[in-house]
VOKOL-358199 format. One record per residue: x, y, z of N, C-alpha, C in turn; chain. Coordinates in Angstrom, 3 decimals. Layout:
# VOKOL-358199
n_x/n_y/n_z/ca_x/ca_y/ca_z/c_x/c_y/c_z/unit
X/Y/Z/X/Y/Z/X/Y/Z/A
...
END
This chain:
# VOKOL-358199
n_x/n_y/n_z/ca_x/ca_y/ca_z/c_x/c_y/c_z/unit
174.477/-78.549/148.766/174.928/-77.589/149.750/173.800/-77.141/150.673/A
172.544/-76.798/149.922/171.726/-76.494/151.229/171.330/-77.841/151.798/A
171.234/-78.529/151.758/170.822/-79.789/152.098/171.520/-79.896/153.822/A
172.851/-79.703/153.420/174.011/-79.487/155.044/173.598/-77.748/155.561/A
172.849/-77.512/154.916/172.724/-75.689/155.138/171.805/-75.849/156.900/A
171.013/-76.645/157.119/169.984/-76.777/158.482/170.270/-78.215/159.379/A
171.181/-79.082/159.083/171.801/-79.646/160.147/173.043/-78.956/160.483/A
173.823/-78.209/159.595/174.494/-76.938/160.283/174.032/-75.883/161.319/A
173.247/-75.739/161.103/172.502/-74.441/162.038/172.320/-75.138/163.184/A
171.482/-76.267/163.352/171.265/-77.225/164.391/172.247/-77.449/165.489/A
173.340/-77.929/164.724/174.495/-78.022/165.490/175.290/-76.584/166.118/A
175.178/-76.030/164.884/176.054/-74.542/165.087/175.887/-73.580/165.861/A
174.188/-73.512/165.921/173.674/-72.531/165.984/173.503/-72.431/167.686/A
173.392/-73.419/168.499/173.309/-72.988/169.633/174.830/-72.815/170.610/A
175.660/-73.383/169.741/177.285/-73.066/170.222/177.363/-71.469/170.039/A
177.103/-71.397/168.572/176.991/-69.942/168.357/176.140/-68.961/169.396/A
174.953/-69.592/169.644/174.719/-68.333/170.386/174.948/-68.446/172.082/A
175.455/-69.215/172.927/176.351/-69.850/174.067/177.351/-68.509/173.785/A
178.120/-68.864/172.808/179.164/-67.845/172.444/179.262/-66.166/172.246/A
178.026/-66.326/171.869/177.502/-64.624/171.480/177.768/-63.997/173.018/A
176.284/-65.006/173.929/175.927/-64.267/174.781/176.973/-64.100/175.727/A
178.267/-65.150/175.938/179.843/-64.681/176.697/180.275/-63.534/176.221/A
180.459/-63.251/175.095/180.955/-61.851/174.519/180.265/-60.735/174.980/A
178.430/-60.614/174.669/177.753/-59.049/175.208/177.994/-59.307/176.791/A
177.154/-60.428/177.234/177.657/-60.649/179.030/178.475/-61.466/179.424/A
179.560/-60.012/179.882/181.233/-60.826/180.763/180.698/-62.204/182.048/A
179.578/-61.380/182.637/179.683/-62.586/183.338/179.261/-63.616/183.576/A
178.781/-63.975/181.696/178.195/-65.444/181.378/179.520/-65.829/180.576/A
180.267/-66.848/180.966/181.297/-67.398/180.832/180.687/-68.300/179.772/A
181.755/-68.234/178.728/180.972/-70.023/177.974/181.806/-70.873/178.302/A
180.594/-72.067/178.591/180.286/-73.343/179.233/179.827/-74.545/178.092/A
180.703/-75.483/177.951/180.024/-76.551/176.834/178.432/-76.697/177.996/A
178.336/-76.800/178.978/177.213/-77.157/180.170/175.848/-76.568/179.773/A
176.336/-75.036/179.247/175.390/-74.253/178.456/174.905/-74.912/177.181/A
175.930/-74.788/176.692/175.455/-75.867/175.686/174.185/-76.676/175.141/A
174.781/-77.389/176.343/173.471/-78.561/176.274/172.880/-78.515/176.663/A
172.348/-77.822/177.344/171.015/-77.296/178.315/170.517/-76.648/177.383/A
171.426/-75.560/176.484/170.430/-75.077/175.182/169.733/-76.250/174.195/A
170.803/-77.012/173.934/170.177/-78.458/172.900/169.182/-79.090/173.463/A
168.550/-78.842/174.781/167.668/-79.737/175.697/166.921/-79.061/175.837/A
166.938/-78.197/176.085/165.905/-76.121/175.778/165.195/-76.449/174.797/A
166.188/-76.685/173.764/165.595/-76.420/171.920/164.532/-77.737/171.805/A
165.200/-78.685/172.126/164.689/-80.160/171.721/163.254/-80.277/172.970/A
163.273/-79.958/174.201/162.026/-79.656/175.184/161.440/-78.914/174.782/A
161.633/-77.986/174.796/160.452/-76.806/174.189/159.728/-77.148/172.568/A
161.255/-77.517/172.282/160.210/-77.494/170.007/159.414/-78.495/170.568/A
159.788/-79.890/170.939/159.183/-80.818/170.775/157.804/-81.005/171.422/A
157.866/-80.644/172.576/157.218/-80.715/173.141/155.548/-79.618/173.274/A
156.264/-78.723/172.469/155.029/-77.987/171.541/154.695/-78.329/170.523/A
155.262/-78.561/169.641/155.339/-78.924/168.095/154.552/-80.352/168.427/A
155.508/-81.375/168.510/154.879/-82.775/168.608/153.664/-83.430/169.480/A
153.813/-82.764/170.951/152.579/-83.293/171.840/151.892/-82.172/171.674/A
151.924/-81.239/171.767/150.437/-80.016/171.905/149.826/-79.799/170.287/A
150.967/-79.157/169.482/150.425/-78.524/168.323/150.040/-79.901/167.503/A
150.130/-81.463/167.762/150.365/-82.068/166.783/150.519/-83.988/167.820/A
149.385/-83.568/168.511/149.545/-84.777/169.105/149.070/-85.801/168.868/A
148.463/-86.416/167.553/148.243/-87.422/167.203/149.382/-88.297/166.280/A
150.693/-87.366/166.346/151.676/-88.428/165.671/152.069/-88.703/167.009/A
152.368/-88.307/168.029/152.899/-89.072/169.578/151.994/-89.543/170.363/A
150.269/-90.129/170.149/149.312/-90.685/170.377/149.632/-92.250/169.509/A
150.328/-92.003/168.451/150.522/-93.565/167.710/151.504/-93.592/168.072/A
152.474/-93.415/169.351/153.682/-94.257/169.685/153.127/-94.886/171.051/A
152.148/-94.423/171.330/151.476/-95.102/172.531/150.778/-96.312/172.594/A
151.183/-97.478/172.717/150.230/-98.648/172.553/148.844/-98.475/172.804/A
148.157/-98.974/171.727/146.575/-98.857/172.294/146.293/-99.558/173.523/A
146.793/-100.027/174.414/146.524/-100.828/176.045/146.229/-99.725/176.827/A
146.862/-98.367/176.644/146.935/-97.278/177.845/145.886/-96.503/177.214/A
144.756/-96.284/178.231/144.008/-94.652/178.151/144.391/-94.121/178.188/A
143.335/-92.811/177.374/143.672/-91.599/177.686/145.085/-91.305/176.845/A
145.198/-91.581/175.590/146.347/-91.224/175.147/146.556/-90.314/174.815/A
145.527/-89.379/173.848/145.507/-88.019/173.864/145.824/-86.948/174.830/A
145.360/-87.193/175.959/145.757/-86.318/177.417/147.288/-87.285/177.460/A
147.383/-88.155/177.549/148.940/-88.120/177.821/149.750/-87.419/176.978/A
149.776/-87.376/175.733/150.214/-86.687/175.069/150.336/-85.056/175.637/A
149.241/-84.624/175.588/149.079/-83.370/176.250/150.079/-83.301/177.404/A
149.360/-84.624/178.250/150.449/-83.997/179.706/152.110/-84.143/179.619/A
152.569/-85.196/178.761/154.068/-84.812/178.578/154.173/-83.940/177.743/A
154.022/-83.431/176.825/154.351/-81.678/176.192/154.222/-80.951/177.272/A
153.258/-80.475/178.528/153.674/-79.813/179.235/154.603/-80.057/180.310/A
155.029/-81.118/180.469/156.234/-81.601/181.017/157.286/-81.506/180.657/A
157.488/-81.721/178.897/158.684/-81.308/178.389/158.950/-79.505/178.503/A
157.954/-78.926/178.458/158.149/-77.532/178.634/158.203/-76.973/179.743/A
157.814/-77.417/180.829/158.185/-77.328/182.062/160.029/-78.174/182.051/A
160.152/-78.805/181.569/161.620/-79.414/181.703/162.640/-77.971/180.976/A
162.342/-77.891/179.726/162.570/-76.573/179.330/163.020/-75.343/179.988/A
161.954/-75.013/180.729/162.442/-73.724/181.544/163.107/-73.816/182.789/A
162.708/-74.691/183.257/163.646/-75.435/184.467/164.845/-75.809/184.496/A
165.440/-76.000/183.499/166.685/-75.911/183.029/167.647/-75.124/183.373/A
167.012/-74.053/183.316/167.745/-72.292/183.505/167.655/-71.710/184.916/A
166.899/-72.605/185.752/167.095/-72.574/187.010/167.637/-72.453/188.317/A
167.609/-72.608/189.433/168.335/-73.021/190.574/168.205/-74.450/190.550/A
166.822/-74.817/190.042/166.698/-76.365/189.960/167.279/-76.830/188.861/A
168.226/-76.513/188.402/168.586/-77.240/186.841/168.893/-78.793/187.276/A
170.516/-78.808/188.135/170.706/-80.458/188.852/169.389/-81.239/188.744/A
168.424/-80.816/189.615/167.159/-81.594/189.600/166.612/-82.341/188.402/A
166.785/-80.915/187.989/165.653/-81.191/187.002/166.590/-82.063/185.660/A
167.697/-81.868/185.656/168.613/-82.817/184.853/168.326/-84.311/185.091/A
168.612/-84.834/186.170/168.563/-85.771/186.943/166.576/-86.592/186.470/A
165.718/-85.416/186.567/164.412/-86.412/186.610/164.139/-86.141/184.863/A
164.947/-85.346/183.951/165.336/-85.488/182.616/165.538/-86.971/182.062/A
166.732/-87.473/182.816/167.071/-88.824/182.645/166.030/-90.031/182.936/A
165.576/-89.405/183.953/164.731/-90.518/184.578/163.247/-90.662/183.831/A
162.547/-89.865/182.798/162.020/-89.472/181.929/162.515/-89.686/180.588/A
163.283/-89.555/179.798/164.139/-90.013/178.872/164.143/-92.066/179.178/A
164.512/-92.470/180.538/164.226/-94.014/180.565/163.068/-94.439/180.439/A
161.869/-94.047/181.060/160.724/-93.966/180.880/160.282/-94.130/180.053/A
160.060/-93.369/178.957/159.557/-93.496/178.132/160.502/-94.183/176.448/A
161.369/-94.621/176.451/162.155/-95.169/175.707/161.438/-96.312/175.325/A
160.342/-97.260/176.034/159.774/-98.207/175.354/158.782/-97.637/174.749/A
158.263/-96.675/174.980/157.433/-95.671/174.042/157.766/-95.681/172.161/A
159.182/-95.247/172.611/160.055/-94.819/171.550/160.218/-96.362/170.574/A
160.535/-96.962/171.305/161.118/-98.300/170.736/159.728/-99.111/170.273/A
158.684/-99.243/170.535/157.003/-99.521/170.215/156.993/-98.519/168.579/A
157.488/-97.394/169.116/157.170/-96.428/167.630/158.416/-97.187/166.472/A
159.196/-97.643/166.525/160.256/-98.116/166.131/159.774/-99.340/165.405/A
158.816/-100.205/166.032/159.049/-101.365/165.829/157.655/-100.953/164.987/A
156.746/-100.329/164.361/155.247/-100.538/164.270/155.407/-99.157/163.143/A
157.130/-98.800/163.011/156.946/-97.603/162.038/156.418/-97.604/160.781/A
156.276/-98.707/160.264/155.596/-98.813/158.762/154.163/-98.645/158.832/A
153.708/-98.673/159.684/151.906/-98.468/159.969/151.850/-97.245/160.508/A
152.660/-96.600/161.141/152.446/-95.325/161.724/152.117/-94.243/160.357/A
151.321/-93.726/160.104/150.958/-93.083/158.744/151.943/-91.803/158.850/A
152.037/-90.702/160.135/152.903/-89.652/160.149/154.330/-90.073/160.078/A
154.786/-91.195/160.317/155.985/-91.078/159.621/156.356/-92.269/158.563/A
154.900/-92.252/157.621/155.501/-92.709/156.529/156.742/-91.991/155.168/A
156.200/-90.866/155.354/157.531/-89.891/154.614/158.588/-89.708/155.229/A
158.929/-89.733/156.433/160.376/-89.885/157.467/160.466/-91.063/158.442/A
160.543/-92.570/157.772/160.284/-93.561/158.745/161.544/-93.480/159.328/A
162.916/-92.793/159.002/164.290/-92.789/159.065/164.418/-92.337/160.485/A
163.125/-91.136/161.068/163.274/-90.308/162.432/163.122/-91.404/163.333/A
162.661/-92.384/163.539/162.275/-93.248/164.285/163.704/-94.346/164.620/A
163.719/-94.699/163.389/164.903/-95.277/163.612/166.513/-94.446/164.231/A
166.236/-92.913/163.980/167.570/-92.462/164.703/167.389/-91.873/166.079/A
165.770/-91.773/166.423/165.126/-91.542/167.634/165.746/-92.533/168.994/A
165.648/-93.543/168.767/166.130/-94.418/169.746/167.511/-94.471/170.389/A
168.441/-94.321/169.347/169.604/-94.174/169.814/170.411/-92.952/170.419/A
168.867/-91.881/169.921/169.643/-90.716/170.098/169.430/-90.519/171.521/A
168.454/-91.714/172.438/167.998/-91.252/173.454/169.340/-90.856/174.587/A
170.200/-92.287/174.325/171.851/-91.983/174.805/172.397/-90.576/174.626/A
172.346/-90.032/173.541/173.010/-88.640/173.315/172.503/-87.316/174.286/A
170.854/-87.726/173.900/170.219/-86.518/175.256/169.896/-86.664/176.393/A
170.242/-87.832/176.968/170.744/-88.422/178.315/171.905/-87.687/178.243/A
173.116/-88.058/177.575/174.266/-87.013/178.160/174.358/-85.902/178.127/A
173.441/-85.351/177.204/173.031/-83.597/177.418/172.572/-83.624/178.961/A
171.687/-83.926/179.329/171.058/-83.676/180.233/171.915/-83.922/181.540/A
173.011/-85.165/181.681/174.065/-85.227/182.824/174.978/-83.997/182.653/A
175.522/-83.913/181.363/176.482/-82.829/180.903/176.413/-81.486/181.350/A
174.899/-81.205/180.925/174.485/-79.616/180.855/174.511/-79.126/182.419/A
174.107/-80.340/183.326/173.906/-79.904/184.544/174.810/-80.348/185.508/A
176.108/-80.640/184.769/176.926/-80.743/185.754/178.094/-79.513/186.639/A
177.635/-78.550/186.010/177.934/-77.395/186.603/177.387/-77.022/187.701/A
175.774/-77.054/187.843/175.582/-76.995/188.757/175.441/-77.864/189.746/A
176.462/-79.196/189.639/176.757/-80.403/190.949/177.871/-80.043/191.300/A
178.823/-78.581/190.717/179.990/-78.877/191.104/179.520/-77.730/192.180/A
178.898/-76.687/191.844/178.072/-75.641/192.593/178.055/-75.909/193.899/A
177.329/-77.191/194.119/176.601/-77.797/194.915/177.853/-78.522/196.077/A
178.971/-78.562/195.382/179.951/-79.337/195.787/179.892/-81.060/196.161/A
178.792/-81.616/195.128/178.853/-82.782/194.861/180.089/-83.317/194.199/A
180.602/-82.531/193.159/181.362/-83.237/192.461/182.938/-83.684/192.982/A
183.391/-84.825/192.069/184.586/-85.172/192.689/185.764/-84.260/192.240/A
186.804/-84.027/193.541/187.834/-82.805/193.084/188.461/-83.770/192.339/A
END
């Protein structure tokens, strides 16, 4: 039972609080759009502190040794993901959805290098499993990222009536 106790929360927990904040403020409507901009919030910000800043030598070994400077890259996408983060909540959200994706493609051979070389990677010898569900999940937060910000294309009156 606890085992499902924190991929519950994961899932739950940001519907739940989407939901809260419609109830105290009338005139935050809930939005699945919210949603996922929170799941892209959560997943930009943790990660991108947690993994590239606080802890950037496990996302320094998804970087082929060919590229310098891997350490500063590391660095500089954590502050990119956290800049993606707050930007979210923006006027620029569309935008910043949009160069989300285009970032998410980017770096997917990153991802897929960490994939293929996971048995040597020493940080995820106790979870070689993240790697392998890393890749596919890239599809899922690609559609967060079209999803979350398609509210504000309809804003914009991009979208189709």
């Amino acid at each position: 039972m606890s085992k499902l106790l924190f991929p519950a929360a994961i899932i739950l927990g940001p519907i739940m609080a989407v939901f809260v904040v419609s109830l105290v403020i009338r005139a935050a409507k809930f939005r699945w759009a919210n949603v996922a901009k929170l799941y892209l919030t959560l997943l930009f910000g943790g990660i991108g502190l947690y993994g590239h800043m606080l802890h950037p030598q496990s996302v320094v070994e998804l970087i082929p040794p060919v590229f310098p400077f891997r350490t500063f890259d590391s660095y500089a996408s954590g502050v990119l993901e956290i800049a993606f983060a707050l930007l979210l909540w923006t006027r620029y959200a569309r935008i910043t959805g949009l160069v989300i994706i285009a970032y998410l493609v980017l770096v997917l051979p990153f991802n897929i290098y960490g994939w293929t070389i996971a048995s040597n990677v020493p940080s995820y010898v106790n979870s070689p499993n993240y790697l392998w569900v890393r890749v596919p999940m890239q599809a899922v937060f690609i559609a967060f990222a079209w999803f979350g910000t398609l509210g504000d294309r309809r804003k914009a009156g991009l979208a189709r009536s």
